[in-house]
Backbone as XML, in Angstrom:
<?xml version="1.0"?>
<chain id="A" units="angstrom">
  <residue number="1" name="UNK">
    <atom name="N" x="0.837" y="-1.173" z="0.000"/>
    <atom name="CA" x="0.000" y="0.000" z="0.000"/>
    <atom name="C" x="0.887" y="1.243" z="0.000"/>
  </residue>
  <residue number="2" name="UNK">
    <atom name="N" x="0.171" y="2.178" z="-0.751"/>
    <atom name="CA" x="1.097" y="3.426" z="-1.406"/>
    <atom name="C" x="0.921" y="4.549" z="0.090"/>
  </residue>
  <residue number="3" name="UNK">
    <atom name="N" x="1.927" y="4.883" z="0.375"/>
    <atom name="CA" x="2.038" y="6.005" z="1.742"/>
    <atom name="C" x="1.787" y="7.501" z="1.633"/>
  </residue>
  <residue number="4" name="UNK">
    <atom name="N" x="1.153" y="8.031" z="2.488"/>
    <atom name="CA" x="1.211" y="9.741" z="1.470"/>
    <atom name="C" x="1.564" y="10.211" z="2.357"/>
  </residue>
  <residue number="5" name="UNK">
    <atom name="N" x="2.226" y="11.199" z="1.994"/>
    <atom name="CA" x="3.599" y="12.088" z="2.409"/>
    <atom name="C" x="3.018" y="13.883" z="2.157"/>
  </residue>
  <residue number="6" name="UNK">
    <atom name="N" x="2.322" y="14.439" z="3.166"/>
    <atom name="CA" x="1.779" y="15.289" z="3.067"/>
    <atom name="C" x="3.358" y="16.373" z="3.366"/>
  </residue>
  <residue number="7" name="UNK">
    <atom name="N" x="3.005" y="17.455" z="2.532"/>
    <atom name="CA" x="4.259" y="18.478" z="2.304"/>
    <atom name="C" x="3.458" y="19.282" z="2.655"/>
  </residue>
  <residue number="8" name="UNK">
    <atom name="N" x="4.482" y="20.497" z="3.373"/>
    <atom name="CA" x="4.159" y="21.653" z="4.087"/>
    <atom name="C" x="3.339" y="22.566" z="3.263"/>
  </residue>
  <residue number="9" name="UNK">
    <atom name="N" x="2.534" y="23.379" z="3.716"/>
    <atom name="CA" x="1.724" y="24.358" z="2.238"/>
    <atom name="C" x="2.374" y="25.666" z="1.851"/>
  </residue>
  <residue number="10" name="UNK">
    <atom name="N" x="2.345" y="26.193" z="1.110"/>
    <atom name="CA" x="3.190" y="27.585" z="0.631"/>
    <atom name="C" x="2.379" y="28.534" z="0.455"/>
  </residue>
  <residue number="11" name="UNK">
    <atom name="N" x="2.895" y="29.291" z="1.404"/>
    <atom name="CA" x="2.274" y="30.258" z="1.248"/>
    <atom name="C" x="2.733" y="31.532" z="0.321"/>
  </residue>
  <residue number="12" name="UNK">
    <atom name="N" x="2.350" y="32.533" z="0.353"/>
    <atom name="CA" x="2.523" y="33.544" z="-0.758"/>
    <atom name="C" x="2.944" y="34.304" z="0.493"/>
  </residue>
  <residue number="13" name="UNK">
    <atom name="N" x="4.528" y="34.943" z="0.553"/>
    <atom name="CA" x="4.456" y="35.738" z="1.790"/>
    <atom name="C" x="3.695" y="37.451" z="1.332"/>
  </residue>
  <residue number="14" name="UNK">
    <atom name="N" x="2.873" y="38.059" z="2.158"/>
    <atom name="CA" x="2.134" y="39.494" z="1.838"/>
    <atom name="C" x="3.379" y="40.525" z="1.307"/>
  </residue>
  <residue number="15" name="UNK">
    <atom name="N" x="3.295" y="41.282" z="0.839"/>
    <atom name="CA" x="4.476" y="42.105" z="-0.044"/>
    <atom name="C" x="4.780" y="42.873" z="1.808"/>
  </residue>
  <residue number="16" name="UNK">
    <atom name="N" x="5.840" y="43.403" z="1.875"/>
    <atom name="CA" x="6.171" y="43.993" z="3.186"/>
    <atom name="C" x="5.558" y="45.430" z="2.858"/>
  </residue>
  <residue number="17" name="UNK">
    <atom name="N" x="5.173" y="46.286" z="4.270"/>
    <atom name="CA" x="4.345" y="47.691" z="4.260"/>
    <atom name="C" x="5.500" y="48.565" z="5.037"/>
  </residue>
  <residue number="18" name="UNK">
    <atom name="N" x="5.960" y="49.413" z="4.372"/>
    <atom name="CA" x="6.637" y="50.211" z="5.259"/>
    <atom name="C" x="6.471" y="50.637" z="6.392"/>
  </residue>
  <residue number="19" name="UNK">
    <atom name="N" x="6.971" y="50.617" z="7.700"/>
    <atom name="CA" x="7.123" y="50.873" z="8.630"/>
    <atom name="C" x="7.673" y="52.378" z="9.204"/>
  </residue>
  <residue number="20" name="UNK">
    <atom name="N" x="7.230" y="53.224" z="10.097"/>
    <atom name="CA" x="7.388" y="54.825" z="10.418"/>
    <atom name="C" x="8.676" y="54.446" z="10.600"/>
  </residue>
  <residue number="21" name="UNK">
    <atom name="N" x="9.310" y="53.581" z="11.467"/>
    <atom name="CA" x="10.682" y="53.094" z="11.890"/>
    <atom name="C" x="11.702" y="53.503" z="10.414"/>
  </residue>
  <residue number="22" name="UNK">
    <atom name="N" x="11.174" y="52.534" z="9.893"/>
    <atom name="CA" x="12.232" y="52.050" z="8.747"/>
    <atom name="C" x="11.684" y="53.637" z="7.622"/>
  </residue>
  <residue number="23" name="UNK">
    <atom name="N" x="10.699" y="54.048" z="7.659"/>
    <atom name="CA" x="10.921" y="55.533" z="6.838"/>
    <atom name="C" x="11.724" y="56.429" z="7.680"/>
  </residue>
  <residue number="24" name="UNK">
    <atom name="N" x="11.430" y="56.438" z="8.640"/>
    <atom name="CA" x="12.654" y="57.234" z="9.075"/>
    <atom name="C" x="14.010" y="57.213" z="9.254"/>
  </residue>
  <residue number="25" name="UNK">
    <atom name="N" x="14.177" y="56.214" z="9.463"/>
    <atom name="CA" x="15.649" y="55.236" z="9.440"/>
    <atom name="C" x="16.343" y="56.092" z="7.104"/>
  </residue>
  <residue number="26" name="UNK">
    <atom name="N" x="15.253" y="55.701" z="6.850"/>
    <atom name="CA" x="15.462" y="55.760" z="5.007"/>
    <atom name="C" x="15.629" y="57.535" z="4.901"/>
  </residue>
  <residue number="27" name="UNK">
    <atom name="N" x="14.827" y="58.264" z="5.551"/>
    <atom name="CA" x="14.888" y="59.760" z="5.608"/>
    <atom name="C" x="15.981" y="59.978" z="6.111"/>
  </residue>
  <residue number="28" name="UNK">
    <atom name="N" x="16.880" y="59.472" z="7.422"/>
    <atom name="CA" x="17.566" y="59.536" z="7.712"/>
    <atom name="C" x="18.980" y="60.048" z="7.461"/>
  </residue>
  <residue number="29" name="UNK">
    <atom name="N" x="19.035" y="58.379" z="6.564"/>
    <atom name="CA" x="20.274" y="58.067" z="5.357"/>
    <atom name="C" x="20.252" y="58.667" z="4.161"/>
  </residue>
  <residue number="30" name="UNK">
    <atom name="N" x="19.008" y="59.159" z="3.772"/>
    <atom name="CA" x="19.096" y="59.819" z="2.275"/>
    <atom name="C" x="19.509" y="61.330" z="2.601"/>
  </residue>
  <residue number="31" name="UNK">
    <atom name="N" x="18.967" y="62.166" z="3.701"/>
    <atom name="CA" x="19.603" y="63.249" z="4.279"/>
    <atom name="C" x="20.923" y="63.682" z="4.731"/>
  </residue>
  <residue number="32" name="UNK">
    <atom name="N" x="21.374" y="62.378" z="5.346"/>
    <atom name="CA" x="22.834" y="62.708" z="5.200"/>
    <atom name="C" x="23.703" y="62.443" z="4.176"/>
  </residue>
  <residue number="33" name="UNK">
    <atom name="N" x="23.344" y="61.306" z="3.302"/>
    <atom name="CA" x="24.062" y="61.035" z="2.219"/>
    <atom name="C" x="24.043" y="62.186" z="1.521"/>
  </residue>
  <residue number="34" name="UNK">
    <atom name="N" x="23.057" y="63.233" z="1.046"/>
    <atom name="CA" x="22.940" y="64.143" z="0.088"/>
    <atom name="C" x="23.742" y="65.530" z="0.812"/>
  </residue>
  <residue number="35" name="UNK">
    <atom name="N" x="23.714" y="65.282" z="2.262"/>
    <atom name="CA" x="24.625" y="66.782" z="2.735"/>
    <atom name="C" x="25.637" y="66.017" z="2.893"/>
  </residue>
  <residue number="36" name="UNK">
    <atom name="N" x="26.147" y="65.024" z="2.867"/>
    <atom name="CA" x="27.688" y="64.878" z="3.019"/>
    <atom name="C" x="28.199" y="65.115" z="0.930"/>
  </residue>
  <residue number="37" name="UNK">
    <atom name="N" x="27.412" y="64.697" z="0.421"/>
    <atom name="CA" x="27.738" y="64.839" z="-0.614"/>
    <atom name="C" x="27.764" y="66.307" z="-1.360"/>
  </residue>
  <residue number="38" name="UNK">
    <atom name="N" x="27.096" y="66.953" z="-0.854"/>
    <atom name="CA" x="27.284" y="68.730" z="-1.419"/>
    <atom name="C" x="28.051" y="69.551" z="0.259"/>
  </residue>
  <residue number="39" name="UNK">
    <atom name="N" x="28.344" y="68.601" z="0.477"/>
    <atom name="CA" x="29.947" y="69.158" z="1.638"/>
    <atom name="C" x="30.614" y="68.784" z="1.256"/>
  </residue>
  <residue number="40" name="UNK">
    <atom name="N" x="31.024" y="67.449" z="0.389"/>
    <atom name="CA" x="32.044" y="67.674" z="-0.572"/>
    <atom name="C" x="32.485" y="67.905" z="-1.752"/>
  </residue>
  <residue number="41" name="UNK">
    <atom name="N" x="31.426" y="68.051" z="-2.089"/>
    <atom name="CA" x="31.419" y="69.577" z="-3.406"/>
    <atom name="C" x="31.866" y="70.824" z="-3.008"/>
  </residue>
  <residue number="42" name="UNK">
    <atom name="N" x="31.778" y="71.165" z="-2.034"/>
    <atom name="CA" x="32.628" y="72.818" z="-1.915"/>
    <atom name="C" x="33.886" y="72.117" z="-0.825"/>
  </residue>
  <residue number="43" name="UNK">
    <atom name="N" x="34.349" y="71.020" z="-1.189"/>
    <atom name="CA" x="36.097" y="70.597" z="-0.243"/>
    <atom name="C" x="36.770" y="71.002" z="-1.346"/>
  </residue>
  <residue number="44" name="UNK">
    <atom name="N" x="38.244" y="70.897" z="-0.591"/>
    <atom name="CA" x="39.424" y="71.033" z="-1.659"/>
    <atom name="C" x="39.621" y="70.133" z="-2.503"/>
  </residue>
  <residue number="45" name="UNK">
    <atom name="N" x="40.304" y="70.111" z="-3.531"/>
    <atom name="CA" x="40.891" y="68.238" z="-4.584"/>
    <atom name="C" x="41.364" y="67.902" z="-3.559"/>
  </residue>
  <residue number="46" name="UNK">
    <atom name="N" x="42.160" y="68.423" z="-2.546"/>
    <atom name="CA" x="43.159" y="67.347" z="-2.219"/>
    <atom name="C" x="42.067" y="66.157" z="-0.947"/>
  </residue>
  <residue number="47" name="UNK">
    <atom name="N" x="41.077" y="66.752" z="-0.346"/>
    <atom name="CA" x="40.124" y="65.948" z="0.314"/>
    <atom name="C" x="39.740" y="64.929" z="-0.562"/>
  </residue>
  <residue number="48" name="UNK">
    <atom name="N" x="39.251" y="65.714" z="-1.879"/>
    <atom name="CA" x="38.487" y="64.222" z="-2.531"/>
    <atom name="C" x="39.902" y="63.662" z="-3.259"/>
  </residue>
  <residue number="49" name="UNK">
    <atom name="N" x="40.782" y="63.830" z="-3.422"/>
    <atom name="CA" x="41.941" y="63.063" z="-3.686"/>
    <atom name="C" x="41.871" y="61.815" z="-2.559"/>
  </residue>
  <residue number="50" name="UNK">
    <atom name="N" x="42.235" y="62.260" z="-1.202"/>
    <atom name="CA" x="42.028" y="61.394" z="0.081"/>
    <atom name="C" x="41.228" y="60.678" z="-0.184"/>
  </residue>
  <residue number="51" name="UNK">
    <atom name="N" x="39.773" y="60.485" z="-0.600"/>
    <atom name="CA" x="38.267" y="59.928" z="-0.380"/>
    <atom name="C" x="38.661" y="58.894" z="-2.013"/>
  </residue>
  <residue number="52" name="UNK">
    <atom name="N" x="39.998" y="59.532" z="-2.844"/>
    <atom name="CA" x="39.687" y="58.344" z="-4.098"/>
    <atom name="C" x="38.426" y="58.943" z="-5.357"/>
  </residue>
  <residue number="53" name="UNK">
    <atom name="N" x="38.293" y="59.974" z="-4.627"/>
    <atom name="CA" x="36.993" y="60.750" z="-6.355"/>
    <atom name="C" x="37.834" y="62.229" z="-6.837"/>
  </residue>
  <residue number="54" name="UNK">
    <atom name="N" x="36.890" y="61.998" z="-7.661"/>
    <atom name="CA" x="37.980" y="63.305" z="-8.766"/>
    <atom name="C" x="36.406" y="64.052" z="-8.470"/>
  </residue>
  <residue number="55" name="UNK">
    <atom name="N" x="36.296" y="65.091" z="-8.816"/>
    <atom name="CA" x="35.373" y="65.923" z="-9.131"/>
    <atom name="C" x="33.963" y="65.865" z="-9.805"/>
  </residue>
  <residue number="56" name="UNK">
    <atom name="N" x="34.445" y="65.097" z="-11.284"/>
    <atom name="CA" x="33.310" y="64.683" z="-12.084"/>
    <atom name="C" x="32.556" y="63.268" z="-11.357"/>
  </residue>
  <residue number="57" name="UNK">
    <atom name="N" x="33.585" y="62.581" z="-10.910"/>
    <atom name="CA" x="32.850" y="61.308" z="-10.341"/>
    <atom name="C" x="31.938" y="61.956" z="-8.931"/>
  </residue>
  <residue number="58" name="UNK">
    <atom name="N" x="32.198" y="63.086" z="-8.244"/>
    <atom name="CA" x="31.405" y="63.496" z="-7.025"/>
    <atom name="C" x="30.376" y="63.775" z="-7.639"/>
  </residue>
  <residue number="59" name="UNK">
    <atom name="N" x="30.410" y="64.923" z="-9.209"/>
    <atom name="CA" x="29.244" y="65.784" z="-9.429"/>
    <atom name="C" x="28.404" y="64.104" z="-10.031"/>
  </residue>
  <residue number="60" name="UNK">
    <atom name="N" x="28.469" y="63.514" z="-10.695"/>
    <atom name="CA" x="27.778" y="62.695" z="-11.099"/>
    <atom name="C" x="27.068" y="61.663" z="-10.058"/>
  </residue>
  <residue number="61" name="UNK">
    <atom name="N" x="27.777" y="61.494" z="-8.990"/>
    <atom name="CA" x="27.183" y="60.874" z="-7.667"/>
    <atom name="C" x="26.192" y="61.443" z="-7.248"/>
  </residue>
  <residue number="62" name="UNK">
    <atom name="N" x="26.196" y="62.781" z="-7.553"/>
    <atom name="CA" x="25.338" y="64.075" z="-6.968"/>
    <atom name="C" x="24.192" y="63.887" z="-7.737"/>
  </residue>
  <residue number="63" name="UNK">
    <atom name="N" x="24.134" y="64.144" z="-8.973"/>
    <atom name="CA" x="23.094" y="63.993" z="-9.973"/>
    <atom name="C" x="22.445" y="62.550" z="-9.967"/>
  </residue>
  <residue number="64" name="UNK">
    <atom name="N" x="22.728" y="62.046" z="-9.029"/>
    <atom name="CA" x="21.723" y="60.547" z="-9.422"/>
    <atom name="C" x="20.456" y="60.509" z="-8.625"/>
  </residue>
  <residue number="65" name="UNK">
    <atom name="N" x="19.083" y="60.245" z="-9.346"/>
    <atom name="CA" x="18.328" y="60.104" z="-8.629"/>
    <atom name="C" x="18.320" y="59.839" z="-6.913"/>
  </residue>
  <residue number="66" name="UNK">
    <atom name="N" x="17.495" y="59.768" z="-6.583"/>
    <atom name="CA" x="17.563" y="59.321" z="-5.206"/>
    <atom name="C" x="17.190" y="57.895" z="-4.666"/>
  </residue>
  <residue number="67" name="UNK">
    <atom name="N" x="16.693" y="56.934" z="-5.796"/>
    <atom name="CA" x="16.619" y="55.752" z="-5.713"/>
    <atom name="C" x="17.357" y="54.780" z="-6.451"/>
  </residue>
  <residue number="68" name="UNK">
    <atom name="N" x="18.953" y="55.582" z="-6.675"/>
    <atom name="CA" x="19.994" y="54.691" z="-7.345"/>
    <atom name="C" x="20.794" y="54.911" z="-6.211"/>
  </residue>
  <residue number="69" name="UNK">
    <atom name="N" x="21.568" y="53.916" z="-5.870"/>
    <atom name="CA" x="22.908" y="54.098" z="-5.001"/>
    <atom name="C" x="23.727" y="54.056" z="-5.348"/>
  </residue>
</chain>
């Protein structure tokens, strides 16, 4: 006689809902990322020399949307 072997069921997990936590946490990081980044737009070369970016690579960091990293 054939045995049945019942398997766990799958569920569909619900898409995740943002959380006040985690928007603020995201407001957070996008606020400082964008003032550290036009604080170093008015540094010297030789800072962003230190940091490894030339100028054009800062301004173009600068210009990217806000949902590219």
């Amino acid at each position: 006689m054939a045995e049945i072997i019942a398997f766990p069921a799958f569920h569909t997990p619900r898409p995740a809902r943002p959380t006040p936590v985690g928007f603020t946490l995201y407001l957070h990081r996008f606020t400082s990322r964008r003032q550290l980044a036009h604080d170093l737009l008015h540094a010297p070369d030789s800072v962003l020399a230190d940091a490894g970016l030339t100028r054009l690579q800062l301004q173009r960091e600068i210009a990217k949307p806000f949902w590219r990293a």
